[in-house]
C-alpha positions in Angstrom: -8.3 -1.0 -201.3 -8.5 -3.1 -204.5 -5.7 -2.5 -207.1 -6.8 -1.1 -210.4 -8.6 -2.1 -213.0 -6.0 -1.9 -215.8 -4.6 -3.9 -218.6 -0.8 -5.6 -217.2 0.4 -3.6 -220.4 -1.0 -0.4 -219.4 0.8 -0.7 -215.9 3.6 -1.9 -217.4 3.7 1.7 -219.9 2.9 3.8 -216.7 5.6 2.1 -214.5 7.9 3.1 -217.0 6.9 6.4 -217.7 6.3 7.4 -213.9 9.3 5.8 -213.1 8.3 3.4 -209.9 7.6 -0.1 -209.6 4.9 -1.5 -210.7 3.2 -3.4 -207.8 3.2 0.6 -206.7 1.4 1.6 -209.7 -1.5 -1.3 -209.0 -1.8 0.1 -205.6 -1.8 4.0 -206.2 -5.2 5.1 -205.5 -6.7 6.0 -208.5 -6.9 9.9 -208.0 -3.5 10.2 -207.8 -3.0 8.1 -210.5 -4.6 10.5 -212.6 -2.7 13.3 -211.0 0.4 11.7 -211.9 -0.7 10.8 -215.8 -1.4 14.7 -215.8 1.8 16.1 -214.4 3.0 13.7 -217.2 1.1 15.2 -220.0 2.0 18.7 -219.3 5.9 17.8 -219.0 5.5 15.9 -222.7 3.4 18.8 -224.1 6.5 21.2 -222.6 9.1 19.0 -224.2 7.5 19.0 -227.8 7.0 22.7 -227.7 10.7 23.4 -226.9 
């Protein structure tokens, strides 16, 4: 599996805001990638409406 094909900033930002390391971000298959940036968008979205 190839990593991703995504800025070093933008896997930089998701390390951070998925809290793992970042070589494990490169290597996350991309669907759960995307599963992850969701779970994160609907905690955000719960935190601003509180």
């Amino acid at each position: 599996m190839r990593p991703l094909q995504i800025s070093a900033d933008t896997a930089l930002k998701l390390a951070e805001a998925l809290n793992i390391p970042l070589e494990q971000v490169m290597h996350l298959p991309q669907h759960i990638l995307i599963q992850k940036l969701v779970e994160l968008e609907r905690k955000e979205a719960n935190e601003n409406k509180a």
